[in-house]
BAZA-209197 format. One record per residue: x, z, y of N, C-alpha, C, O in turn; residue in one letter. Coordinates in steps of 0.05 Angstrom, whole numbers, plus 5000, padded with zeros to 4 digits. Layout:
% BAZA-209197
XZYXZYXZYXZYa...
This chain:
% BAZA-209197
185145433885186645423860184845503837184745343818x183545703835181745783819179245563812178345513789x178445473836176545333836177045023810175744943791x180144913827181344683806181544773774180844643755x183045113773182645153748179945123726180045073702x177845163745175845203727174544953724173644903701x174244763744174144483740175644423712174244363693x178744433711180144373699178844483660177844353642x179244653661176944813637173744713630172544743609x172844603653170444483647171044183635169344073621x173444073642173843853638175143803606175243573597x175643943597177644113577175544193550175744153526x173444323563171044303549168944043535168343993512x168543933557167943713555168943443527167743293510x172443523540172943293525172543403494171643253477x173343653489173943783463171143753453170943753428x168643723468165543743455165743413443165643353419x166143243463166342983458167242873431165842733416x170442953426171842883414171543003387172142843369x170743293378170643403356167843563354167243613330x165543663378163543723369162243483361161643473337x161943313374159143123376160042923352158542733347x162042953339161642733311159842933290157842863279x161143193286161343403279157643453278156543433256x156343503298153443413301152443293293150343343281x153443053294151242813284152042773258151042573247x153742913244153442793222151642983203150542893183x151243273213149543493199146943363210144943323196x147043263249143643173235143242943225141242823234x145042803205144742603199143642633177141942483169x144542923156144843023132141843223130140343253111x141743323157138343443160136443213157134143313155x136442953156134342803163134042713128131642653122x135042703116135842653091132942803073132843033079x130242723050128342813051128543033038126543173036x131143103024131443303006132043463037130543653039x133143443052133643763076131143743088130043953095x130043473093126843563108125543843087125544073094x124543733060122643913042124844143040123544293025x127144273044128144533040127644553069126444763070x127744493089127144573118124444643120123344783138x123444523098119344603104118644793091116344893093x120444883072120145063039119645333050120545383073x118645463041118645873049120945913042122346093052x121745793026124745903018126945963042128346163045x126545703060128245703077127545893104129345943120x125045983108123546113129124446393118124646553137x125046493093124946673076128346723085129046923095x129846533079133146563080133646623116135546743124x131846523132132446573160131246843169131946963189x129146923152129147173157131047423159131347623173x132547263129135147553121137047523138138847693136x137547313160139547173170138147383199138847623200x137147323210136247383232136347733236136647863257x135847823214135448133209138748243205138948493204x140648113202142848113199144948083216147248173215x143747923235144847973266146748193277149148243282x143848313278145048693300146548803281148448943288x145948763253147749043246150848913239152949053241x151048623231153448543224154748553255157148583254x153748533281155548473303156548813311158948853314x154549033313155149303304158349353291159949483303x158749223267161749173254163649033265165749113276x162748793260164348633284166248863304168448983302x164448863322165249003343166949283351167449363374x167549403324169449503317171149493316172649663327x171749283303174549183300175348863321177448743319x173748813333174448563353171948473375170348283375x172448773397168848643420168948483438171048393445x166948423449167148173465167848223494167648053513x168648483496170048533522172548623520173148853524x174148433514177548363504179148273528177848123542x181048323534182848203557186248243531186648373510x187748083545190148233535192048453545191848543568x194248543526194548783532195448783559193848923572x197248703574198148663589195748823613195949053619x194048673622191448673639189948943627188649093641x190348993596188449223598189849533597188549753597x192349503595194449813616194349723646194849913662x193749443659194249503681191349573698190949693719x189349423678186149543698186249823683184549953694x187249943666187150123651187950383672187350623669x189650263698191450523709190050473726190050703737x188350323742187150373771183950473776182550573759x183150433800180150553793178450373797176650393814x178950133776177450013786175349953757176249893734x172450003764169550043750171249743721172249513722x170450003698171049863680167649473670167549293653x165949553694164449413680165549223705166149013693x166149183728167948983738170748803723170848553722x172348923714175148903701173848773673175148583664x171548863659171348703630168748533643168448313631x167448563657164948273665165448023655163747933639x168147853661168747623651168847573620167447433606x170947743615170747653580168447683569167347513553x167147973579163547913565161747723570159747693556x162447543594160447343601161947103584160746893578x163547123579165446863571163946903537162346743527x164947163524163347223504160347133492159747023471x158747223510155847173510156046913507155346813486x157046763528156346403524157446273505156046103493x159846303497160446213468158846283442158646173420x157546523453154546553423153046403426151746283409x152946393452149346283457149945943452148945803434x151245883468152345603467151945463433150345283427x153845603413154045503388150945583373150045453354x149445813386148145923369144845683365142945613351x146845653403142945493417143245133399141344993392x146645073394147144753386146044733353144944533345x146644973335145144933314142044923315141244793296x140545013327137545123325137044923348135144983362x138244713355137844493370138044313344136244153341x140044313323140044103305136844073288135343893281x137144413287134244493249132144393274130144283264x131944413301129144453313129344103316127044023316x130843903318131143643322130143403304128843203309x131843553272130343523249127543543240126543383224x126143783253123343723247122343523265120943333257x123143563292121043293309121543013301120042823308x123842993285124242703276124142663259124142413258x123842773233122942783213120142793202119042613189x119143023211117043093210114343073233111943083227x115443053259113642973283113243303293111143393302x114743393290114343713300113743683328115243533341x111443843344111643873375114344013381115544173367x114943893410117044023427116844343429118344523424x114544313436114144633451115944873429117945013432x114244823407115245043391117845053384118945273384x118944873378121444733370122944903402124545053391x123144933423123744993443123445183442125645293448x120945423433121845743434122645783417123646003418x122945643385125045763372127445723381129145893375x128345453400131345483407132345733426134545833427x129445833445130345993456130946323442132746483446x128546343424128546463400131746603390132646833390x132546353384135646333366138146523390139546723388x137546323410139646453430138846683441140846813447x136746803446136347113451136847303428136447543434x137647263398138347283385141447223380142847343363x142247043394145547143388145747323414147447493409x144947343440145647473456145347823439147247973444x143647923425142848183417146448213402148248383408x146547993385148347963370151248193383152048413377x152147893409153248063431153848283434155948393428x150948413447149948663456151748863433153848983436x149948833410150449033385154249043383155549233375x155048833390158048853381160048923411162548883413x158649013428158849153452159149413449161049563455x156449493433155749813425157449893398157850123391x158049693386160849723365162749733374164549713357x163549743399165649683408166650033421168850153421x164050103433163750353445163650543416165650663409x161750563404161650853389164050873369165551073366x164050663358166350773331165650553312163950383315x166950563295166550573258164250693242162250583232x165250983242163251093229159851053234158150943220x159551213266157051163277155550853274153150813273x157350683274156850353275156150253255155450023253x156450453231155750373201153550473193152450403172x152550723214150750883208148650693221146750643206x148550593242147250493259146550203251144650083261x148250083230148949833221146249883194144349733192x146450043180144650003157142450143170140550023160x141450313186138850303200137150103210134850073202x138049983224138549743233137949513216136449343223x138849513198138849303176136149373163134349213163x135949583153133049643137130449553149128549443137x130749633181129349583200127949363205125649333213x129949203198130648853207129348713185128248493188x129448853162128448693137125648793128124348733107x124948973149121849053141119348783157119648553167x117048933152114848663161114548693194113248533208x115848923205115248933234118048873247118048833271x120348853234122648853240123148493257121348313258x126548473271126548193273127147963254127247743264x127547993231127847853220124747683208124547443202x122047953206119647773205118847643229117247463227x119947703255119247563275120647333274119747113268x122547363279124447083278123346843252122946613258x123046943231122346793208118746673214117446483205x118146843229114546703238115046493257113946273256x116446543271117046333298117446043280115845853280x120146063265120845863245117745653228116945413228x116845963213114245793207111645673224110045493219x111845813243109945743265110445373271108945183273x113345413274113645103283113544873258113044643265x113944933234112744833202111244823202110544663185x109044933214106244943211105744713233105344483224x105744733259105944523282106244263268105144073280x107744183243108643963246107543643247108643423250x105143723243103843463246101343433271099543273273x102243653288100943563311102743463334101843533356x105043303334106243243348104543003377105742993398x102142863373101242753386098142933405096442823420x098343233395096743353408096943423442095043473457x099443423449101043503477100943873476100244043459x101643853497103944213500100944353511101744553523x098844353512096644453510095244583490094344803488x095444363474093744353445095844543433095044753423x099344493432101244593416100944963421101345113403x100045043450099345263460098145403448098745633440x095345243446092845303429092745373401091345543390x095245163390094245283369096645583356096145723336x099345633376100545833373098646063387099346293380x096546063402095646363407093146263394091446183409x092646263371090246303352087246123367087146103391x085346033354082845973360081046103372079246003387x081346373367080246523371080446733396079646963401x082446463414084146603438085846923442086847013463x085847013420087747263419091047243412092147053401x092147473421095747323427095747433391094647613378x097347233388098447173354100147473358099947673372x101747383336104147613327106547503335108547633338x106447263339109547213348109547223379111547303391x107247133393107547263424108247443436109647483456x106647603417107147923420110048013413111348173427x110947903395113847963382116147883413117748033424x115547563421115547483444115947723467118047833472x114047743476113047943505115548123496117848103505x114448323472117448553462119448433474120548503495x120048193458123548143455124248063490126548053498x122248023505123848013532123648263556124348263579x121748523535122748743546125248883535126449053548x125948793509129048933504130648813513132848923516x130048513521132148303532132948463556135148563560x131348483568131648623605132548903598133149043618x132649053568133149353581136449303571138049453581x137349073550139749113537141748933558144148923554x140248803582141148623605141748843624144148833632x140549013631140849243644141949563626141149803629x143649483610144949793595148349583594150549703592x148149323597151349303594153249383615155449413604x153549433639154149543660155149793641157049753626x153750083643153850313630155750243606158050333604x154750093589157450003551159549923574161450063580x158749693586163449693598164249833604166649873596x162850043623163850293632164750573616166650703625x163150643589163750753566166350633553167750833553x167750443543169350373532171350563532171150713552x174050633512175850713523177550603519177750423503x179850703539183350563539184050563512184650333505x184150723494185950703470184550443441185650323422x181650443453180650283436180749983446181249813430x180149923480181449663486183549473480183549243472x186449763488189049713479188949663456188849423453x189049843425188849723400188349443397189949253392x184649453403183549213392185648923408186548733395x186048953437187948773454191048683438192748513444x190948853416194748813412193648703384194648493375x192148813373191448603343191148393353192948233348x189048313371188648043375190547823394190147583397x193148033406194747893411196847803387198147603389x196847963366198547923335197847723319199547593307x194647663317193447453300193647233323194247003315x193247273352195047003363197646833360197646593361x200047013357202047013354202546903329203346663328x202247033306201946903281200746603279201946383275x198746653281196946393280198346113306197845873303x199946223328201646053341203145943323202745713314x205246093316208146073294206545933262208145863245x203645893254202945773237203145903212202745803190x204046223219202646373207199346473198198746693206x197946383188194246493188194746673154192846693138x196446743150196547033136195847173145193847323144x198647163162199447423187197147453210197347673221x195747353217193547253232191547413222190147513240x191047463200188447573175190347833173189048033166x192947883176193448163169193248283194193348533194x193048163215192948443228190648483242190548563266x188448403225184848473224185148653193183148703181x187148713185187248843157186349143161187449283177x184149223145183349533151185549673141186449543122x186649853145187850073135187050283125185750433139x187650343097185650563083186550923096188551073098x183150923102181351113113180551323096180651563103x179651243069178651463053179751463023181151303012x178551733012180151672985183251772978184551772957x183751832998186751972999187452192964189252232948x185052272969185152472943184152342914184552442892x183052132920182052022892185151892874186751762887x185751972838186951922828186951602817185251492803x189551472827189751182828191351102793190550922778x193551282789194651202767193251432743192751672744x192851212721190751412699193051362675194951212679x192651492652192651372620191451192609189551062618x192751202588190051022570191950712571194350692575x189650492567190350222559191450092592190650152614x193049952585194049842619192249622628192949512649x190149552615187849352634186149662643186149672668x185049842634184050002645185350162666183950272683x187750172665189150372682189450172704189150282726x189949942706190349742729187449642735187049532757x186049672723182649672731181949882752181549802775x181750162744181950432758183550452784182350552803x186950322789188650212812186750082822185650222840x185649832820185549672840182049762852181149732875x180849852833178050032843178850232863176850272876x180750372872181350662879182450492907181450542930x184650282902185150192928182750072941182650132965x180549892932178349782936176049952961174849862980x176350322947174050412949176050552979174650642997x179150572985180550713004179750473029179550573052x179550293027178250103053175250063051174149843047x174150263055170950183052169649953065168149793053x170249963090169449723110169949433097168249283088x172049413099174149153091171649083055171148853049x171149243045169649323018166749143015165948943003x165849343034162949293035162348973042160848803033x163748993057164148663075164348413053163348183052x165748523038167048273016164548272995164048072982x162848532992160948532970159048392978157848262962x158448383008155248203030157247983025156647913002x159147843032158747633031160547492999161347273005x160947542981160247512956157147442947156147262933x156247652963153447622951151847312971150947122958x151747332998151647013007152546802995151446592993x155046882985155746642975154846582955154746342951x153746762934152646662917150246532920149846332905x147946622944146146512936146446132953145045932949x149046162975150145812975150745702951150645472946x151245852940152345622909149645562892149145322889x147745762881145745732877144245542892142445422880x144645482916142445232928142944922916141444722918x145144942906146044742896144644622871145644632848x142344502877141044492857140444212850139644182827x140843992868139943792864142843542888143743622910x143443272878145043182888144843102911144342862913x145143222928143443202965145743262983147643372972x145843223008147943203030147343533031149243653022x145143693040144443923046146444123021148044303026x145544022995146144222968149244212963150244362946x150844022979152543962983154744173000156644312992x153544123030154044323040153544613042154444763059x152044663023151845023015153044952992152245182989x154544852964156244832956158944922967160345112962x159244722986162744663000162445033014164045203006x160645093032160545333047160745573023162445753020x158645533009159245782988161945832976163146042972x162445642972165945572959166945752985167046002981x167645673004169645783018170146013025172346123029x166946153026165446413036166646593011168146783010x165546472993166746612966170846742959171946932949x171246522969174446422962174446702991174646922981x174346703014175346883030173347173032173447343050x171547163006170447443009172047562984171547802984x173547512963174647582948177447752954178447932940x178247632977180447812985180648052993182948123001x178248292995178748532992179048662951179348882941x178948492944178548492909181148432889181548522866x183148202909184848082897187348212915189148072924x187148512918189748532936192048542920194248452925x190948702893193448642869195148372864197148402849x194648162872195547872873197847982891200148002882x197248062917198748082935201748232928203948192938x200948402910202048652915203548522892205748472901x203448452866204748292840206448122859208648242863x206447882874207547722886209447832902211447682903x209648052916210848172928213748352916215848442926x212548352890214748542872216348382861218548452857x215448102854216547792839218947812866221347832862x217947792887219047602909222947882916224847862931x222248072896224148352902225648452882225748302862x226348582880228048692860226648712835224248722839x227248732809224848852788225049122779226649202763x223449242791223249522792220749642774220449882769x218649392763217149512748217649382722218249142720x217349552699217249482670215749162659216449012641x213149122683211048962667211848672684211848652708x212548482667213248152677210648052703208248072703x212347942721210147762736207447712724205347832729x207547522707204647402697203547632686201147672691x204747812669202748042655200848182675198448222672x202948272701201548282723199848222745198548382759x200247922747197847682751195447862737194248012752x194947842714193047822688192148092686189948142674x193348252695191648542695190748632717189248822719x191748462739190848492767187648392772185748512782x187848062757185047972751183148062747181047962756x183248312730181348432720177948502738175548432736x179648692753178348772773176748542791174448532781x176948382812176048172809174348022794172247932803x175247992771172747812752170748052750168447972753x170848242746168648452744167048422755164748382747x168148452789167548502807164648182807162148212808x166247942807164747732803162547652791160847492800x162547802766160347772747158847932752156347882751x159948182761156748332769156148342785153848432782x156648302813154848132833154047862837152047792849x155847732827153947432825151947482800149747392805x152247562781149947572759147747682764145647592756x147847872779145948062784144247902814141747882816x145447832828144247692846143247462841141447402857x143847232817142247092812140547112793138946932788x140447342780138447542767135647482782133647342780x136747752805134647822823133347612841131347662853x134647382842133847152874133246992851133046762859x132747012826131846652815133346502818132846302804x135146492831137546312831137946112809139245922814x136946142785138446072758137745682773139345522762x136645602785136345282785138745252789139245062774x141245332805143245222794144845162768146545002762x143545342753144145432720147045692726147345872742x148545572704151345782705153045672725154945822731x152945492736154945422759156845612785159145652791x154145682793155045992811157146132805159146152818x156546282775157946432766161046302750163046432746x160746102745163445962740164645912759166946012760x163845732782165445752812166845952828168845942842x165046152819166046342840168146542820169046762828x168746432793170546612777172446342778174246382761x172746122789174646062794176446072814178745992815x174546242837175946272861177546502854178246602876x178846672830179446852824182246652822184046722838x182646462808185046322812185846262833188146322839x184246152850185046092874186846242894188746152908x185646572891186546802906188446812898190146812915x189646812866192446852854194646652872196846722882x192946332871195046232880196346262912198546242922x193646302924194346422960196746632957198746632971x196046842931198047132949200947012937202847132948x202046782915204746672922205146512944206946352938x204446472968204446322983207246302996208546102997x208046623008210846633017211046603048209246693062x212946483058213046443094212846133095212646003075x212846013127212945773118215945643119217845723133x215945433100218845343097219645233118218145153135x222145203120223145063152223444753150223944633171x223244623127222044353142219644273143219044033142x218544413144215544393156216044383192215044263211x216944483191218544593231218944343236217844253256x220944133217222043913239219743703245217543663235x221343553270219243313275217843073257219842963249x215742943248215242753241214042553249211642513245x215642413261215442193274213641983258214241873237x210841963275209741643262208941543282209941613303x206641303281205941113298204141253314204241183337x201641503305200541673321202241923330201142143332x203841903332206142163349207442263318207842163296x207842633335208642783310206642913295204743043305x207242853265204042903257206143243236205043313216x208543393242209043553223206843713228206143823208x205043783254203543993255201144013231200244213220x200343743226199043693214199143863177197844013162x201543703179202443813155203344123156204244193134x203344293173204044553169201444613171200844833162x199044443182195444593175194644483149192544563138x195844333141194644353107196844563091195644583069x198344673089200144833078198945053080199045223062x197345073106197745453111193445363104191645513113x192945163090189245193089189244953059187644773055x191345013045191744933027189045023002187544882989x189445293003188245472980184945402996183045432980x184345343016181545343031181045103020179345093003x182244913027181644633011181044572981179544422969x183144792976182544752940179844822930178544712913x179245052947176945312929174145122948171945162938x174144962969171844762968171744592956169544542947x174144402950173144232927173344262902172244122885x175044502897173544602865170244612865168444502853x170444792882166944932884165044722883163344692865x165544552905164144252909163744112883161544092872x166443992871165643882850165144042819165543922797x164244302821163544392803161344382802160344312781x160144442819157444492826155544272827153144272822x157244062835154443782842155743632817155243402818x156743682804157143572764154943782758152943652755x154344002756152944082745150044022753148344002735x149443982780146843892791146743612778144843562763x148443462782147343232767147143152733146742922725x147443322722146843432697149043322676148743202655x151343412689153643432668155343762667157343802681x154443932654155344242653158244202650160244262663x157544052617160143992595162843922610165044032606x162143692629164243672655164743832678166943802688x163443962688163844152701165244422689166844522705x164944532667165644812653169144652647171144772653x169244432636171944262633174244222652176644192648x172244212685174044162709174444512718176744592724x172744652718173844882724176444992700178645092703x175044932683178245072660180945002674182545162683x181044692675183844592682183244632716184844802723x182244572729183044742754184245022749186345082760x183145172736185145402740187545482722189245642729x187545332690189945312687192645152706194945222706x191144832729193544822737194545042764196745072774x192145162770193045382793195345602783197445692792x193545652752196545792744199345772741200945952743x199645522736202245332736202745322756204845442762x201545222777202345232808203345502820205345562834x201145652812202445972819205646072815207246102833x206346112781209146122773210445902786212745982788x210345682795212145582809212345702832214445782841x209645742845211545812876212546112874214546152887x211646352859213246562850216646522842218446662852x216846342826220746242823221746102846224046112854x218945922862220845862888221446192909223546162922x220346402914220446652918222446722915224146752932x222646762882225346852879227946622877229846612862x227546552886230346342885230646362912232446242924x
């Protein structure tokens, strides 16, 4: 029986790679082969961006793993291996192996695309192209690992361990210069593709027959490979019951939700709960944009985690929007990604939306009208916007996008407004709709509930590549009225609330 099951899952796999990975593939390396992604694939820039990526690994899966590790069962299974004696690194083995391969798997299919791109593009040898893929995936396995050991120590310690870690990572001995040499090593390779896997040898361990720096980095990374291969046993076994159970019942809640077509509810119950700050004063005097400025800073700074998180990737996203520099399939897609990255890192910033929408949707119990409250809620947010995107395309040179960045990503401030009227979903969305390809209501209850995701990429999208192709005047024009009609859209679905 087991045996058919897993057939059955392999088969299951298969078709789902078929049917939705492998278009999905070929069309990014269709978009890598393109000469504008060859010359940003050959650029330092990009050896430079995989550095920060790579060094970012351990400490972001460290977090992760806090709040969701890769040795999860549901609750059910984890009170019942929970009561017997049986070796906690037996009882979680599976989900962590199941874990690991879903990193490695996705991690090894991209760094199969960028490493595929150079040999066909550029004539890159195999060889190298091959230890960076292996490169990549011993690198999401750490990934893993680290969100194993987030899983075990805590929060706190995991944050402590998370920016050590990180400094570490971004120094010249750290992994992120290793990982980023490997990258260039094989840029450098690229025009000896007719030398054979000898010559390609030759010329990764120097002329001068001495082991390079990335060998050496090499040799290292497969003695921590074998010591962090041999310490997972010990992490399953450390885990505890109360932290399994937790993490097991959130992730059975964001199932549940996200079943019922809820992905609010799905995202709320990964929602941090404020931790600190208990004592810091939330309501002040003075002018009511300052006093609702000071509110939404005080609630901001009481979820630190949830905080910090939204400021790193704010700041990613900015420098995706910034790549957007020229009209290319590549500049395109760090457009559309920055957009979205942006649009869902704003939501520790825009909880005031939530909280306005919520009082619309109830009795009126506060003095200040819906929209006034929209508008002072903003505040915070656009602040928040301008001075990390400004300052980061300050510091990164960024400006080749021009002002685009910073206009996009202050439109995703509308966007958030219009998500937190969103409401439950309506019930004819529930009934059947019968067409010639079956019932397609599901369909339509996944654009409803990824409505605001759609908007804030092709706002972003077409803001950004009008401005690359050198119309501002039209771009600064489409963002205005994008977010005046979001506002319109907003007060409507607030009166559908209250009605």
């Amino acid at each position: 029986m087991r045996r058919r099951e897993g057939a059955y899952r392999a088969y299951l796999a298969g078709a789902v790679a078929l049917v939705a990975v492998a278009p999905l593939a070929r069309m990014l390396f269709i978009a890598l082969l393109e000469p504008a992604s060859i010359a940003w694939l050959t650029s330092p820039a990009f050896a430079e961006q995989l550095r920060i990526v790579a060094a970012a690994v351990v400490p972001l899966g460290l977090l992760v793993g806090t709040t969701r590790g890769p040795a999860l069962l549901d609750p059910f299974a984890t009170v019942t291996l929970g009561s017997n004696d049986v070796p906690r690194r037996v009882s979680l083995r599976r989900p962590f192996r199941t874990s690991v391969l879903a990193a490695s798997a996705g991690t090894g299919l991209l760094a199969c695309l960028l490493g595929a791109a150079l040999v066909v593009g550029v004539g890159a040898p195999p060889v190298p192209v091959a230890c960076f893929v292996a490169a990549s995936v011993a690198l999401a396995y750490f990934g893993v690992i680290a969100a194993l050991v987030g899983q075990v120590i805590g929060s706190l310690r995991a944050w402590v361990a998370a920016i050590a870690l990180g400094l570490l990572g971004v120094s010249p001995l750290g992994v992120g210069a290793w990982f980023g040499s490997i990258w260039t090593g094989v840029v450098g390779q690229s025009r000896g593709n007719g030398r054979g896997v000898h010559s390609a040898l030759e010329g990764w361990l120097g002329h001068d027959g001495g082991l390079s720096l990335v060998l050496v980095g090499a040799l290292a990374l497969l003695g921590v490979l074998a010591a962090a291969f041999a310490s997972v046993p010990r992490l399953l076994d450390r885990l505890r019951g109360d932290t399994l159970l937790r993490q097991a019942r959130r992730r059975e809640a964001a199932a549940f939700a996200a079943a019922a077509g809820e992905l609010a509810g799905a995202s709320a119950a990964y929602r941090e709960a404020p931790s600190v700050g208990r004592g810091l004063r939330a309501v002040v005097g003075g002018p009511r944009v300052l006093s609702m400025l000071v509110r939404d800073a005080v609630g901001a700074l009481r979820t630190p985690q949830r905080t910090v998180l939204g400021l790193v990737g704010v700041l990613v996203a900015a420098l995706l929007l910034g790549l957007a520099v020229s009209p290319s399939a590549v500049a395109a897609l760090a457009a559309l990604g920055g957009s979205i990255l942006m649009f869902l890192a704003l939501a520790p910033f825009t909880e005031g939306f939530r909280h306005a929408a919520d009082a619309a949707a109830g009795a009126a119990v506060f003095g200040t009208p819906t929209g006034e409250q929209f508008l002072l809620h903003a505040v915070f947010p656009l602040v928040v916007v301008v001075l990390v995107v400004g300052v980061t395309l300050l510091v990164s040179g960024g400006a080749g996008g021009g002002a685009a960045p910073l206009l996009a990503s202050l439109a995703m401030v509308a966007v958030r407004a219009y998500e937190a009227g969103r409401g439950h979903l309506p019930p004819l969305l529930l009934t059947p709709m019968p067409s010639e390809v079956g019932d397609v209501s599901v369909l339509a209850r996944l654009v409803w509930q990824l409505d605001s995701v759609i908007i804030a990429a092709l706002l972003g999208l077409a803001a950004t590549m009008l401005w690359a192709v050198g119309l501002p005047v039209v771009s600064i024009v489409l963002l205005v009225a994008g977010a005046l009609v979001l506002a319109l859209a907003t007060r409507s679905r607030l009166r559908h609330l209250r009605g």
